[in-house]
N, C-alpha and C positions, 0 to 999 in steps of 0.2 A: 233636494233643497235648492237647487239651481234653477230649477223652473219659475216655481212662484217667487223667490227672487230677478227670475229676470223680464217677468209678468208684472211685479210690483213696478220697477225702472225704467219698463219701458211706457205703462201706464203714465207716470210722472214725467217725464221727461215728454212725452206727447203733450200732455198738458202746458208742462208752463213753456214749450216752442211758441204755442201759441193758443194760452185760454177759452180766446174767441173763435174756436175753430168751429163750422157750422155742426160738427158731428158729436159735439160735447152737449150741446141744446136738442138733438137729436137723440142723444141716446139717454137723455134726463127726461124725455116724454113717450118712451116707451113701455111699454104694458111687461108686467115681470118677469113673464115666459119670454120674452124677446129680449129684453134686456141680458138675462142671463145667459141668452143662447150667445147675446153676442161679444158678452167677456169669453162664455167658452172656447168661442173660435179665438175669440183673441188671447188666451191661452195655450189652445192648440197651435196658434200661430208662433208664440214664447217658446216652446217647447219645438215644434218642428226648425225656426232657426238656429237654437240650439245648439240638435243632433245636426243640423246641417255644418255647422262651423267645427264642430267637435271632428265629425265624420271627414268632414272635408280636409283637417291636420294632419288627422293618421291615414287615410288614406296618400298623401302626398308626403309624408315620413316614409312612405315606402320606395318613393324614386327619386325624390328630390332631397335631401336632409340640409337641414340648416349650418352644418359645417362646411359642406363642401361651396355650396355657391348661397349665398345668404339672400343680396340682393335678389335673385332671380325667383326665389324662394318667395321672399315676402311679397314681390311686383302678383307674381301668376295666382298665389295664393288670394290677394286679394281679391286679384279682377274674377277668380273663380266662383268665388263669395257671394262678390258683388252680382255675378248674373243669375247663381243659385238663387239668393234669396229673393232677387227680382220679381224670378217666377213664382216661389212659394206664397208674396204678397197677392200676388194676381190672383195664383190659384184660391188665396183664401178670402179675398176680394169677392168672387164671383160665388162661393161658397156660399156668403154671409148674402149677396144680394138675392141668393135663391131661398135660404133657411131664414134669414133674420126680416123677410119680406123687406128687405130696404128699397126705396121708391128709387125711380134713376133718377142721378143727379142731383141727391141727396146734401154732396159736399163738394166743394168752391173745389176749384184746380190746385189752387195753393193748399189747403189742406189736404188732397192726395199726396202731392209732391214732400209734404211734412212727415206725412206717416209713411211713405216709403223710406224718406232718410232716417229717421228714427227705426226702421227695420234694420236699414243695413249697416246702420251706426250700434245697432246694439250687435248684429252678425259680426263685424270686425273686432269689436271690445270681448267677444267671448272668445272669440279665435287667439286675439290676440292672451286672454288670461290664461285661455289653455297652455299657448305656445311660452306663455310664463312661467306657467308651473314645469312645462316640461325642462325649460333650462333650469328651473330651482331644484328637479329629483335631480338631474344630470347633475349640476353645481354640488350637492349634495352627496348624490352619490360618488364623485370623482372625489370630496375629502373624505370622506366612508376611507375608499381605495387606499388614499394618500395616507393616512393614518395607522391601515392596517401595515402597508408595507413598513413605513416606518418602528412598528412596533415587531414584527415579522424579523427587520433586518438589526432592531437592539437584540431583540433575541438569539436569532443567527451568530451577533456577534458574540455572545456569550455561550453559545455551542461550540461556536469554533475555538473560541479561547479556551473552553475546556478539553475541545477535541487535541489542542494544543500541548496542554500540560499535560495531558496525560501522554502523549507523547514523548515529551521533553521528559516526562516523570519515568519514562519505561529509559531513555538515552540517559542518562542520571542516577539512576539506580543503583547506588553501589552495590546491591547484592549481585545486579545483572552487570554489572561493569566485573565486579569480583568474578563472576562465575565464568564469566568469558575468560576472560586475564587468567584466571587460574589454569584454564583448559588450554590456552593458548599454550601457555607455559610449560605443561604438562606436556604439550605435544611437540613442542620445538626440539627436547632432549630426545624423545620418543619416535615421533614418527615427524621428520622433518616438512616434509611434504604432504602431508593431512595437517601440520599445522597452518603451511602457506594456504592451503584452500581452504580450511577458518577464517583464516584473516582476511581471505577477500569477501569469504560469504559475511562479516560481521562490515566489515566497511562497505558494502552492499547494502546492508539492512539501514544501517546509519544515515548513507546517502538518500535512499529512498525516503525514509522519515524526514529528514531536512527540506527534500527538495518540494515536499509534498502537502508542508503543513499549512501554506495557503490555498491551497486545492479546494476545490467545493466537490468535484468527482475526477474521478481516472478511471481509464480502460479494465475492464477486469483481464485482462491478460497482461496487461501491465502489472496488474497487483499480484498474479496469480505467478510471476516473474521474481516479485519482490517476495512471496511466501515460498518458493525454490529457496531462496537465499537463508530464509527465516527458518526452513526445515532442517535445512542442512545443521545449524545451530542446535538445535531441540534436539534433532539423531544425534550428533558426538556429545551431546551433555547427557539425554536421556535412553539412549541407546535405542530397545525393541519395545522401553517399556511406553513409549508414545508413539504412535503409525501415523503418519498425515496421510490419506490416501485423494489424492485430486482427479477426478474425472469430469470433465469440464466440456461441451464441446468450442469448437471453433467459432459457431456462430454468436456461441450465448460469450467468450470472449473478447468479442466486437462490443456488448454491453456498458454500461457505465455504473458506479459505484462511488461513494465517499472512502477515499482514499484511507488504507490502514484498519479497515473493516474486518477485512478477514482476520488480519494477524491480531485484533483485539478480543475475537471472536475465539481463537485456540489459545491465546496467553489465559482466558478465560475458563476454560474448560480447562487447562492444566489446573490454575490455579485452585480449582475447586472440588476436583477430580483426585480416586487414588490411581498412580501408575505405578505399576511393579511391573518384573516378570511373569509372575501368578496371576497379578491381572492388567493386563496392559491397555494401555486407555489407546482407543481407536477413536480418529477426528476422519470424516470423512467429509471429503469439499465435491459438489454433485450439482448436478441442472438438470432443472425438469422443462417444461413448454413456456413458465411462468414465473421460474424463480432459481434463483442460486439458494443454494441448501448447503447448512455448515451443521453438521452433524456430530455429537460425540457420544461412546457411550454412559452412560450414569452411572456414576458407582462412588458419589460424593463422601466427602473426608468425615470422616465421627467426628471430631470437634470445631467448632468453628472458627471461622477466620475473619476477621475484623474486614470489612470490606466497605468501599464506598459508593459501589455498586455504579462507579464512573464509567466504565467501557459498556456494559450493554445500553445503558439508558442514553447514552451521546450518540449512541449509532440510532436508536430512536429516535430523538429529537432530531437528527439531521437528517435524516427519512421524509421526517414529516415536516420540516421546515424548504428542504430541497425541493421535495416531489411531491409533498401531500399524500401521502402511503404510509401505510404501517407497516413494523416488522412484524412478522407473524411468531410466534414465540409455545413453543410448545411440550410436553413432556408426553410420551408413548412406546410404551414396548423397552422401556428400560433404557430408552436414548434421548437425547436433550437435543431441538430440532431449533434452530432457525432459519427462516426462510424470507431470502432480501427476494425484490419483485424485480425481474429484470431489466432495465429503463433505454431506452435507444438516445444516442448522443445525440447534443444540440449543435 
């Protein structure tokens, strides 16, 4: 569509420079076959300025770009143009004198010098529409951007906020506030000293949750730190009938994580899991080349329990609002698998 649009303009705009020009009386008394031939080139000429002006953008979008030095851009850009098209007129000059049998000397000085300007007046108008549209994708594309993150970070904020309460919802818990208190309790008369190491592993857990809830990720040996303290809890309340077993290596604890993952990950699995002595629920925390693995085995409760299914799907969304990843989510061999991806700090 650009061509015989720019065939059309540059047709017209030769003309009314200057009506009188000796090449317009010249090519009104040519015989058809010539006539035609000589729109053709002058078509082929529409089209080879063109690709010249087009070509000539992208090719200098490759070392010179319009942000960095602009000026210098537009100066070398031009004069580039300017001697491309120079020659392309020539060349098609000499073209038309040989094909269009044009006589020498056909047209006045001043009308060469018309329809060269009108070449390279129409090479800088295309160069320059290109280099237009390219800052209108750019323009365009950068509020794309600006919109997505905006809508990226209302939502973020609404993960975190619920990454939040459920937080606050697990620290608030009177069942879990009771069930600690009561054990404490229990242990203070009991065993004096298993009850002081309760109390530090629960004021442990507490701190970690507080300190963490505007965290977007943490260390997983941080966290894996923070589920010592959390286990400790689970064994004096639940004795042998919950195992945490953690095998993690060194390296894959250099990792990073959204903070409270894991522990949302076994409050999960308890919760939905039966634990007895007859059958004791085994959580195993594991690394492979590519992923931390929270694993439990399945042996889910016969009736159901009202749930709002808030702890796996927030560790989703903040997966995939953080890092662009999914959690992998899986059931096999009678175990219930998740697999976070393991992500190197920023």
């Amino acid at each position: 569509m650009i061509i015989p649009l720019v065939f059309l303009i540059y047709l017209i705009i030769s003309f009314f420079m200057n009506p009188f020009n000796s090449y317009w009386k010249y090519l009104i008394n040519l015989p058809l076959s010539l006539f035609l031939m000589e729109e053709l080139l002058t078509l082929l000429t529409c089209w080879a300025i063109t690709e010249l002006s087009i070509a000539m953008a992208k090719w200098m979008d490759g070392w010179l770009d319009w942000e960095t030095k602009p000026i210098i851009r537009a100066v070398l850009q031009t004069i580039f143009l300017l001697i491309g098209t120079y020659f392309l007129l020539k060349i098609f000059d000499y073209l038309a004198l040989i094909l269009c049998q044009r006589p020498k000397g056909f047209s006045d000085e001043l009308g060469n010098w018309q329809c060269a300007f009108t070449g390279l007046l129409m090479s800088i108008l295309i160069s320059a529409f290109h280099t237009g549209n390219f800052f209108f994708k750019s323009w365009k594309s950068s509020m794309l951007e600006a919109t997505e993150l905006q809508l990226k970070a209302a939502k973020f904020k609404e993960i975190a906020m619920q990454a939040q309460l459920q937080s606050l919802k697990l620290q608030l818990d009177p069942h879990f506030l009771f069930n600690n208190f009561s054990i404490l309790s229990a242990l203070i008369d009991e065993e004096p000293e298993t009850a002081s190491s309760f109390l530090e592993n629960l004021s442990k857990v507490y701190r970690y949750m507080i300190n963490n809830l505007d965290n977007n990720v943490i260390a997983i040996e941080e966290e894996l730190k923070f589920i010592d303290s959390y286990n400790y809890l689970i064994k004096i309340r639940y004795g042998e009938n919950v195992n945490v077993d953690v095998q993690v290596s060194n390296e894959t604890k250099l990792k990073v994580i959204p903070p409270i993952t894991i522990q949302l990950l076994i409050e999960n699995a308890i919760k939905h899991n039966i634990a007895t002595g007859e059958n004791p629920l085994q959580i195993k925390i594991y690394d492979d080349q590519s992923y931390l693995i929270v694993e439990n085995t399945l042996q889910p409760i016969d009736h159901i329990i009202p749930t709002t299914k808030l702890g796996l799907e927030n560790i989703k969304s903040r997966y995939k609002l953080l890092f662009d990843k999914d959690v992998l989510i899986k059931k096999i061999d009678g175990k219930f698998c998740v697999a976070l991806e393991l992500l190197q700090p920023k």
